[in-house]
C-alpha atoms as one frame of an Amber mdcrd trajectory, in Angstrom:
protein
 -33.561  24.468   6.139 -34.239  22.013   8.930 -32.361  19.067   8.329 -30.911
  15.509  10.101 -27.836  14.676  10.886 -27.805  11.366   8.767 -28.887  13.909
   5.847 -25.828  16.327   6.233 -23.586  13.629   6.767 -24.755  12.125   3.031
 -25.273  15.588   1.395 -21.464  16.476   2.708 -19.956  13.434   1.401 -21.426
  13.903  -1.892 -20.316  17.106  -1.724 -16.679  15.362  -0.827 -17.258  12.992
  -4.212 -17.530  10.275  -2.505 -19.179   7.356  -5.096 -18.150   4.497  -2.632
 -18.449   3.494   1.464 -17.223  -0.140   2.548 -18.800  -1.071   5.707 -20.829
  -2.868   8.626 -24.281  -1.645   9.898 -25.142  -1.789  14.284 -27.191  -0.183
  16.353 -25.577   2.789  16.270 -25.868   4.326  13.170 -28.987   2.529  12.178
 -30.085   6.112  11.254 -27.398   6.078   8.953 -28.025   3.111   7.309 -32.019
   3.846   7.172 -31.274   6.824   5.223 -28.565   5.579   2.931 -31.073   4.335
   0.152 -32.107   7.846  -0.314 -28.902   8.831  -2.000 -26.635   8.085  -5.298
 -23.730   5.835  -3.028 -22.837   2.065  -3.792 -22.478   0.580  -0.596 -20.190
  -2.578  -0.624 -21.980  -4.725   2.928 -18.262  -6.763   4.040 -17.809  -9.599
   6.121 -15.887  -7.958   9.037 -14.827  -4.307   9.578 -11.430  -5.099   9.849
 -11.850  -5.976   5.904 -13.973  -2.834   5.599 -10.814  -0.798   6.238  -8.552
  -2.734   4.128 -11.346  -2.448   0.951 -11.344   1.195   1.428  -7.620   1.290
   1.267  -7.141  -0.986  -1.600  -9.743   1.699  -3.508  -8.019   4.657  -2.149
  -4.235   3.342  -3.082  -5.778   2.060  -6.493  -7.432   5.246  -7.353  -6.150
   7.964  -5.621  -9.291   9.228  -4.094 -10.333   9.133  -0.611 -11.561   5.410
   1.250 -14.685   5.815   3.015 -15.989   3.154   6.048 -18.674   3.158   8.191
 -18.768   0.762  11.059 -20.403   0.828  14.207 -19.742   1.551  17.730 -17.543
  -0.896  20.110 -16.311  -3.972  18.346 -16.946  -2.230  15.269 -15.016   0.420
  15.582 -11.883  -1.332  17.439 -12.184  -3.863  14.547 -10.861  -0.963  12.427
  -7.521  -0.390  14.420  -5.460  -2.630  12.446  -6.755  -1.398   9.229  -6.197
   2.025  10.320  -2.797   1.396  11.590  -2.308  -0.113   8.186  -3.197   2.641
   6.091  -1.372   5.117   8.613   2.256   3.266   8.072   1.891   3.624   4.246
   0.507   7.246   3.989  -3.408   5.922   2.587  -6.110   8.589   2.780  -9.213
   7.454   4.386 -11.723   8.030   6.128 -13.366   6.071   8.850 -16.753   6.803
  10.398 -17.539   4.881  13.148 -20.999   4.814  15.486 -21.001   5.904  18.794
 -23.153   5.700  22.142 -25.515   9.067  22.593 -22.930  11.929  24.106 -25.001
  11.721  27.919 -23.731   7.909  27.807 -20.273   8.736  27.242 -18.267   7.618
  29.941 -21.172   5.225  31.345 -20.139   2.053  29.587 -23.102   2.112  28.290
 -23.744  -1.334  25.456 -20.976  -1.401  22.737 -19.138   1.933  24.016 -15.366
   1.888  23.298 -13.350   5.178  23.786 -12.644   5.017  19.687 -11.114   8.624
  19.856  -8.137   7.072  22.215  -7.930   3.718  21.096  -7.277   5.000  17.449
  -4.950   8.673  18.259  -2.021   6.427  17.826  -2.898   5.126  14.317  -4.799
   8.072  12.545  -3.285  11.000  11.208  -6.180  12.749  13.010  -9.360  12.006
  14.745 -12.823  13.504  15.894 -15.527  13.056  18.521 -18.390  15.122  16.986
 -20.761  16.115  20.072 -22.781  18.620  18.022 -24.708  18.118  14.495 -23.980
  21.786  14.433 -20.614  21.160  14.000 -21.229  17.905  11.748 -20.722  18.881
   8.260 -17.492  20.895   8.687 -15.972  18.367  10.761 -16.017  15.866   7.607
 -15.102  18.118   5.417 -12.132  18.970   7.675 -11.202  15.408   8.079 -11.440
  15.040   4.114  -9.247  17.599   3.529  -6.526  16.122   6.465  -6.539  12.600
   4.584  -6.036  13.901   1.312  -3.634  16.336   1.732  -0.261  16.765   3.089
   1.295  13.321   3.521  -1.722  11.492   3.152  -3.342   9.393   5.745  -6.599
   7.958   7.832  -8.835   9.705   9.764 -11.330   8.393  11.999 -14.630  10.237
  12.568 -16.941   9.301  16.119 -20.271   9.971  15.406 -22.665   9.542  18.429
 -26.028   8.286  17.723 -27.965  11.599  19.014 -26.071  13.260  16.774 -26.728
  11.837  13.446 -30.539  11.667  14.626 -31.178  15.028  15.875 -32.212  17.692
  13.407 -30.981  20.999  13.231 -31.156  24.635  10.916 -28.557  23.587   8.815
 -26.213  26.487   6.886 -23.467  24.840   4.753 -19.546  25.660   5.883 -17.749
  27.547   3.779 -14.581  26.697   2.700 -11.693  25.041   5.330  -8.994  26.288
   7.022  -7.193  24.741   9.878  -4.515  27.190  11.767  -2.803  24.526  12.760
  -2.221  22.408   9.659  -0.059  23.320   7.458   0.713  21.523   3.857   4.309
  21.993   2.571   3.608  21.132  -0.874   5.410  24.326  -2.666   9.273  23.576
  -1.926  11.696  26.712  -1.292  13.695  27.362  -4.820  16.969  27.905  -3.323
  16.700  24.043  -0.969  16.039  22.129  -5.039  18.484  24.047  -6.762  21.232
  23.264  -3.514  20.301  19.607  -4.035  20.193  19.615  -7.848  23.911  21.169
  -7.917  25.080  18.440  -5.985  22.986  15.939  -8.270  24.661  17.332 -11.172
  28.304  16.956  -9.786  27.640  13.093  -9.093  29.387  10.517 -10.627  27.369
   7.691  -9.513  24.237   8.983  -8.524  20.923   6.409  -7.833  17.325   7.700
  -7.204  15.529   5.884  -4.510  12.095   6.579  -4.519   8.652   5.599  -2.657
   5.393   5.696  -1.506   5.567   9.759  -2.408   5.846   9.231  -5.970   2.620
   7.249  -6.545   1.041   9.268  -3.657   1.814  12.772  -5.691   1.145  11.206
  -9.072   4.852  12.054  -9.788   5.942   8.881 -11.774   5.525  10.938 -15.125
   7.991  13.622 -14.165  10.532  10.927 -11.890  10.950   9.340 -15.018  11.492
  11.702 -16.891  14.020  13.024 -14.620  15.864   9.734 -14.471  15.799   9.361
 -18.609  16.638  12.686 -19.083  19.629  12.436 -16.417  20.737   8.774 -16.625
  20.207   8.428 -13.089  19.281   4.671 -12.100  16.352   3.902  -9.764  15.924
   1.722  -7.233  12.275   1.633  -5.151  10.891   0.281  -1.619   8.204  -1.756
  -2.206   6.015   0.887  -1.667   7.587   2.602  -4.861   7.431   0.287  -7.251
   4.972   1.014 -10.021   6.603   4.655  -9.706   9.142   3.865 -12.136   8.794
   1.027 -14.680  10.268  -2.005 -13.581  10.992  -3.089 -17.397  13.148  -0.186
 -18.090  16.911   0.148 -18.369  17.190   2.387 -15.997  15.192   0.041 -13.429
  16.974  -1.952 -10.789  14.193  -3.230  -9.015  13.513  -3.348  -5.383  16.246
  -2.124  -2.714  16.940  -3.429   1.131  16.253  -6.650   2.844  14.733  -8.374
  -0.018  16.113  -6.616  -2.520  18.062  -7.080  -5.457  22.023  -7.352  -5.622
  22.291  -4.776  -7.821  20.284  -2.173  -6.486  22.006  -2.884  -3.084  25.146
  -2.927  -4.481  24.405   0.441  -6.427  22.984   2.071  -3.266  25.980   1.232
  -0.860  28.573   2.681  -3.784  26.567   5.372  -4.937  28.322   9.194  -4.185
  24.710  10.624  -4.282  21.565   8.823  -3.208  18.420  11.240  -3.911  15.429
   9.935  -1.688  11.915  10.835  -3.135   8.887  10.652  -1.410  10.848   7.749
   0.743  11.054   7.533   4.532  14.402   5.018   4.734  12.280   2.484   6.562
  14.834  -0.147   8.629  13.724  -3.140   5.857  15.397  -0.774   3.068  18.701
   0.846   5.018  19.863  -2.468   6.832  22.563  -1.818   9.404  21.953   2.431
   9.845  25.482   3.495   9.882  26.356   1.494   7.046  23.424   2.566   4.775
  25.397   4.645   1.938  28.753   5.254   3.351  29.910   6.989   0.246  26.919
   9.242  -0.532  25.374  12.281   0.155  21.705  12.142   0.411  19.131  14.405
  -0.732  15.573  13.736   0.470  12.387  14.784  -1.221   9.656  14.665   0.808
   6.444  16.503   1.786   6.455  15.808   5.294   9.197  17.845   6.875   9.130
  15.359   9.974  10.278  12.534   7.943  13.683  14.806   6.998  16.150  13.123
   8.933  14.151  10.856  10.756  15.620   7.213  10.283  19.116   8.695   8.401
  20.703  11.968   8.804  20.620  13.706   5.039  22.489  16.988   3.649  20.412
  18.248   1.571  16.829  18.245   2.056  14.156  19.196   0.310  10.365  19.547
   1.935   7.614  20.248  -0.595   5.579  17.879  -2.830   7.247  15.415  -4.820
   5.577  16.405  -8.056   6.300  19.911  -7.547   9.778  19.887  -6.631  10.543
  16.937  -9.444   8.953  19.832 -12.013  11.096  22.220 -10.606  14.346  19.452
 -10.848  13.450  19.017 -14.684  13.339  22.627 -15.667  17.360  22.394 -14.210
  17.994  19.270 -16.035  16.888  20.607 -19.926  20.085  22.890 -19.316  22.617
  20.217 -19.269  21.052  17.398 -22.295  24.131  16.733 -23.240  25.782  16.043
 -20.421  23.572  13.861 -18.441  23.948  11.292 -22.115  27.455  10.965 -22.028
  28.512  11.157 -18.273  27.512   8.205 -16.404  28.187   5.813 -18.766  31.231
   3.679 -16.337  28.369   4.076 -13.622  25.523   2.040 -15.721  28.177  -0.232
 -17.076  29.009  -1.058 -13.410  25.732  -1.561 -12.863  25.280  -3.761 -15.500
  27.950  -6.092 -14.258  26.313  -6.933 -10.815  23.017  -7.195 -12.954  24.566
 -10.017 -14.769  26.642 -11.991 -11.836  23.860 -12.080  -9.373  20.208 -11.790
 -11.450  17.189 -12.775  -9.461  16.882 -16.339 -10.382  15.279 -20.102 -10.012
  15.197 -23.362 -11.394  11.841 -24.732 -12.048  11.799 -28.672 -11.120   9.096
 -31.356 -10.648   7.078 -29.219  -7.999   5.830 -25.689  -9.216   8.088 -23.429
  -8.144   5.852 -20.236  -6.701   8.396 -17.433  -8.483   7.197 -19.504 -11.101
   3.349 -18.915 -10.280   4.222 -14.933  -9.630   5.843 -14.254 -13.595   3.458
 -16.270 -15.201   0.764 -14.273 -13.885   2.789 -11.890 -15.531   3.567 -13.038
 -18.513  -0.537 -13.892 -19.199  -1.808 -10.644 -18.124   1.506  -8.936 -19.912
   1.815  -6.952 -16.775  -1.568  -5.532 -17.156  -3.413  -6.159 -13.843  -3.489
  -4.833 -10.475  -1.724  -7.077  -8.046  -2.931  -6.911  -4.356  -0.730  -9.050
  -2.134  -0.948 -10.800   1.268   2.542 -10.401   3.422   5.531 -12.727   3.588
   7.717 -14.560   0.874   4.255 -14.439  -1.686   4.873 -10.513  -1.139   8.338
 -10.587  -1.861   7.813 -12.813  -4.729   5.235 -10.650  -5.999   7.801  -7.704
  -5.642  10.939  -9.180  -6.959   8.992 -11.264 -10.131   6.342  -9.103 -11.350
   7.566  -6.309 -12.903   5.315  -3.174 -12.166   5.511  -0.741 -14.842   2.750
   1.398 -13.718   1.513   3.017 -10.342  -1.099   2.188  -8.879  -0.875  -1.481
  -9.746   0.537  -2.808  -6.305  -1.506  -2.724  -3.111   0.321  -4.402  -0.591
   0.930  -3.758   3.623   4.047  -2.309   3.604   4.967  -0.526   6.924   2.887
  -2.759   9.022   3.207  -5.981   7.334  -0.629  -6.739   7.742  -1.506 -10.637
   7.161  -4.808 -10.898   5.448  -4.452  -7.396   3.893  -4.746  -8.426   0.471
  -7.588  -9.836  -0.241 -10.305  -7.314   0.997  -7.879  -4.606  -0.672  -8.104
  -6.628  -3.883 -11.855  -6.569  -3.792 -11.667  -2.235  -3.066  -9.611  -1.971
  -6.546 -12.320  -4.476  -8.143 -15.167  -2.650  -6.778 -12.862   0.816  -8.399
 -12.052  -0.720 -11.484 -15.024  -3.695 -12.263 -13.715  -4.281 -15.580 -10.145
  -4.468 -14.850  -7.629  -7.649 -13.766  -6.834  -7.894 -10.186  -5.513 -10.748
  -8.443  -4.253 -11.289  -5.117  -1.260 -13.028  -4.794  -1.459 -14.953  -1.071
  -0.157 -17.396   1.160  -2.178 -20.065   2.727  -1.405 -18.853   5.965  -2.385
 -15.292   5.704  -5.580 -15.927   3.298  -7.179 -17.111   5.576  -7.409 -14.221
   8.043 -10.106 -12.614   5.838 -11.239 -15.380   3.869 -14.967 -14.583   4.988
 -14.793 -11.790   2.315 -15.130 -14.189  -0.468 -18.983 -13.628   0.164 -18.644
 -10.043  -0.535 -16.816 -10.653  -3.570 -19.733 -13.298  -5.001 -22.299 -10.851
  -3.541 -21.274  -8.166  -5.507 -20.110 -10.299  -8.562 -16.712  -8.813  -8.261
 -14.285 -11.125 -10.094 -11.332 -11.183  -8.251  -8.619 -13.771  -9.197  -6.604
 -15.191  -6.179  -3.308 -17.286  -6.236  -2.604 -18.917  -3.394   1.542 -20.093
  -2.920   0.568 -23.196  -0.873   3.625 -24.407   0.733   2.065 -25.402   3.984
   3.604 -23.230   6.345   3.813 -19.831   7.624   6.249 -19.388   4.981   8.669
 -16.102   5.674   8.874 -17.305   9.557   9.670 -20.684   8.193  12.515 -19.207
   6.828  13.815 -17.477   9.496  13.760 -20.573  11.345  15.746 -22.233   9.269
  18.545 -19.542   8.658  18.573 -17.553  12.227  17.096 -20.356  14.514  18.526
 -24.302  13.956  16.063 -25.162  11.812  13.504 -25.899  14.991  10.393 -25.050
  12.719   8.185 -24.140  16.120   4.252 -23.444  15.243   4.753 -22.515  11.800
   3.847 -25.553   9.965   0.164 -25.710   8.830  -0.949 -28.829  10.016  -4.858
 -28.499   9.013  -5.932 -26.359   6.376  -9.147 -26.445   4.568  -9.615 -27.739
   0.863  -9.516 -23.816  -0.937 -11.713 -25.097  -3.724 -14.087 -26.640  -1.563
 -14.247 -23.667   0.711 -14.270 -21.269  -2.422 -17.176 -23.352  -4.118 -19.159
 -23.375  -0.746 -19.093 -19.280  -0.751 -20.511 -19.871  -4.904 -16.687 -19.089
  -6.368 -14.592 -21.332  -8.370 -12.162 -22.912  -7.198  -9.396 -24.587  -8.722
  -6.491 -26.949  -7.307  -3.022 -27.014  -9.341  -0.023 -29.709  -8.476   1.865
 -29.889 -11.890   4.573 -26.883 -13.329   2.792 -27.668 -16.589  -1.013 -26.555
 -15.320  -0.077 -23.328 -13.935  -0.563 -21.176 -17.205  -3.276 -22.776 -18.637
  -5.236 -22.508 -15.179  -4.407 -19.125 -14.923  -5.703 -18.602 -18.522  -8.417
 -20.182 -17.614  -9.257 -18.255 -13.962  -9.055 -14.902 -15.854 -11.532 -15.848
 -19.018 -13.736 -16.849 -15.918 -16.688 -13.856 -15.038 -16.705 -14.997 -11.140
 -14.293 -14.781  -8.561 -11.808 -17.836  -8.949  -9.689 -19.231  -5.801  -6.526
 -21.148  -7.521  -4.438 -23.029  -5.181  -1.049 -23.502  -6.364   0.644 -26.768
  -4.371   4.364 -25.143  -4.466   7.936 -26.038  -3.082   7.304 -26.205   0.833
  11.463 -24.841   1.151  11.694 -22.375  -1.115  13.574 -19.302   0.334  13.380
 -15.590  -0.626  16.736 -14.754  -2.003  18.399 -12.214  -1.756  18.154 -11.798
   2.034  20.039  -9.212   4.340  20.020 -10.483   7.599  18.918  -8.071  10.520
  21.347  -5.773  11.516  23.544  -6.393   8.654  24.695  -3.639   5.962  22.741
  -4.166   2.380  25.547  -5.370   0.757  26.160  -8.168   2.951  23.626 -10.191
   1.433  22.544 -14.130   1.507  22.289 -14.934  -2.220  21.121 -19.041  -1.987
């Protein structure tokens, strides 16, 4: 059957289940766009393609599926890179289609040409120039199969525009292999029962876990692995929602930001048991101090990451779920052991739980932990909380306690300014009748702020706090600890009025100065079917605390 390219590429991603593309229409993949009414696909029109990226990622991380974006050629696809690079530090499966020049203008410099294929090799798991519609369909389905599988990640599809318009006998692939990729997902039997044996042995053993354990949908069977074997856990922030942050077992967020007692557990723990985790710098602190006493195991699917940032002893390459399953079947041999044997260990534990909590006084001026756990406490933990980066991240890490996965979308490896609230709108646009907020910082919510439009256009009613403290808060901070207090270009000197701005888009906006507003307005933002803009007026010097300095062991920690 004679057929276009802009029809294969739609029939393929249907084919792919794709339900969702976030994007930008140009000139060069008008045909694209021309066709796309012709087929069952909601197509959510953003403000900038940078935000495109970060909507598709916020869906992917909030649903587990695949992100789709289509952009166009030039500025729109090099508006992508940082969303890309973004989804590529955290392990998020999308993938990108971006337009292109015609293939006899390659090279030329022809209007809006950018070499996408080099400018985005560094920050894609993998990436395509398609010169062929013969070779159009399989080449999607190909880079489908690369983001979701494996250790997941973006890929970024070039599509020049002869390509999508020329038509061609099209035959369907068949199914896809690639020689060259290979998925380690089954883990060898002898590697988990090594590492179980010395899991069993331990006296004070603490599960760290990550990204992996959301990624695999593995926090069913890593909890109950740590009930089952009284094994604490600790998370990076990419982990949390893996483990319930309300449990016993729970201590919360590890490394820089972390809390004293999951630090404290970590650096006198005799076996630390890494899952789906890549020891990123923020969590170990100074290297060679990072768990003197233990001996790590690391779970992971990606046998590149074994060893990478800390030298382990027993790993472990396969997917987490699997080799967790395989851990469990061990564990219902010893019940009764695993009740009675770490009991000294949890009541150490306890103790540092008790002498340094994670803590504030709320005064006169709304305190913004304050802001973070009431959101909390009116939602009862039931939302999806997208975040920007700096101290409202950390806040949102250390005060709301994630008890699901899924629930946190939030720039971890890159530390991406303005990720949150495009990504917030992606899990509204995934979940319409569901609670999302973004919890942001006046600095960084205004690097996509534009979006709002997309959020009023498609009557997606995302809630957004804003901890308004009127600086660049985190590098605040690090002036005033690390660098004499000489507070150089971080202080916000103009900002707009949020609830103007937000009203001017069509959203509500809502300004609040007193402690004793700041339930009540949030109450009052989420019975509210629109998307609300709340700007919270907090303490301009509050700190993140704990804090390990750079370069400093995790134990060595600034508490006030």
């Amino acid at each position: 059957m004679i057929k276009e390219g802009s029809e294969i590429f739609y029939e393929t991603l249907l084919e792919e289940g794709v339900e969702v593309i976030f994007g930008y229409p140009g000139g060069a993949v008008l045909n694209l766009y021309h066709r796309m009414p012709d087929y069952p696909l909601k197509h959510v029109l953003v403000r900038h393609e940078q935000a495109a990226v970060h909507a598709a990622d916020g869906y992917a991380r909030s649903t587990g599926k695949v992100g789709v974006v289509l952009v166009t050629s030039g500025p729109g696809a090099t508006n992508t890179v940082t969303g890309l690079a973004t989804a590529h530090m955290d392990s998020i499966p999308l993938v990108v289609f971006s337009g292109q020049v015609p293939t006899m203008l390659i090279g030329n410099d022809a209007f809006q040409e950018a070499d996408t294929v080099g400018i985005t090799r560094p920050c894609t798991k993998h990436n395509y120039l398609v010169k062929n519609t013969n070779d159009l369909a399989r080449t999607i389905k190909e880079a489908f199969y690369i983001a979701r599988t494996g250790r997941p990640g973006p890929v970024m599809v070039d599509l020049p525009r002869d390509v999508i318009g020329s038509s061609i006998e099209f035959e369907p692939p068949g199914d896809i292999r690639i020689r060259s990729y290979t998925v380690h997902a089954d883990p060898d039997t002898e590697q988990v029962r090594r590492a179980f044996e010395v899991i069993s042995g331990a006296e004070r053993p603490v599960l760290y876990i990550g990204g992996g354990v959301i990624s695999s949908s593995a926090a069913g069977e890593l909890t109950k692995l740590a009930e089952m074997t009284s094994i604490p856990v600790t998370a990076s922030l990419m982990g949390l929602g893996g483990f319930p942050g309300t449990h016993p077992l729970s201590l919360g967020m590890l490394g820089m930001h972390g809390t004293y007692h999951a630090n404290m557990a970590v650096t006198h723990a005799d076996v630390l048991i890494a899952v789906g985790a890549r020891f990123d710098d923020r969590v170990t602190g100074k290297v060679e101090e990072f768990a003197p006493r233990a001996k790590i195991v690391h779970i992971d699917i990606d046998p590149t990451s074994i060893s990478k940032n800390i030298i382990v002893d027993y790993p472990v390459v396969g997917d987490v779920k699997n080799v967790l399953a395989k851990m469990l079947k061990l564990a219902e041999k010893n019940k009764k052991y695993w009740k009675t044997g770490r009991k000294d260990w949890l009541s150490q534990i306890d103790q540092w739980k008790k002498t340094y909590p994670l803590e504030y006084t709320q005064e006169d001026v709304i305190k913004p932990q304050y802001v973070v756990e009431s959101i909390y406490t009116v939602t009862k933990g039931d939302a999806i909380i997208a975040t920007e980066v700096g101290q409202n991240q950390m806040w949102a890490a250390q005060f709301f306690n994630f008890n699901n996965p899924r629930t946190l979308l939030t720039s971890g490896g890159l530390g991406t300014m303005g990720y949150g609230f495009p990504a917030a709108i992606g899990a509204q646009v995934a979940f319409p009748d569901r609670l999302v907020f973004d919890i942001a910082g006046d600095g960084s919510i205004q690097m996509n702020i534009q979006e709002i439009a997309t959020a009023i256009q498609h009557k997606l009613p995302v809630k957004v706090a804003i901890l308004n403290n009127g600086y660049l808060g985190m590098v605040r901070q690090w002036q005033e600890l690390f660098y004499e207090e000489r507070y150089s270009h971080t202080r916000m000197e103009l900002a707009p009025d949020f609830v103007k701005l937000a009203e001017a888009y069509g959203a509500v906006g809502m300004r609040i100065e007193k402690p004793g507003d700041v339930v009540p307005a949030i109450e009052e933002a989420i019975k509210i079917d629109r998307m609300v803009m709340m700007d919270f007026i907090v303490d301009q010097e509050e700190n993140v605390f704990p804090m390990v300095p750079v370069d400093s062991p995790i134990d060595k920690m600034l508490l006030v």
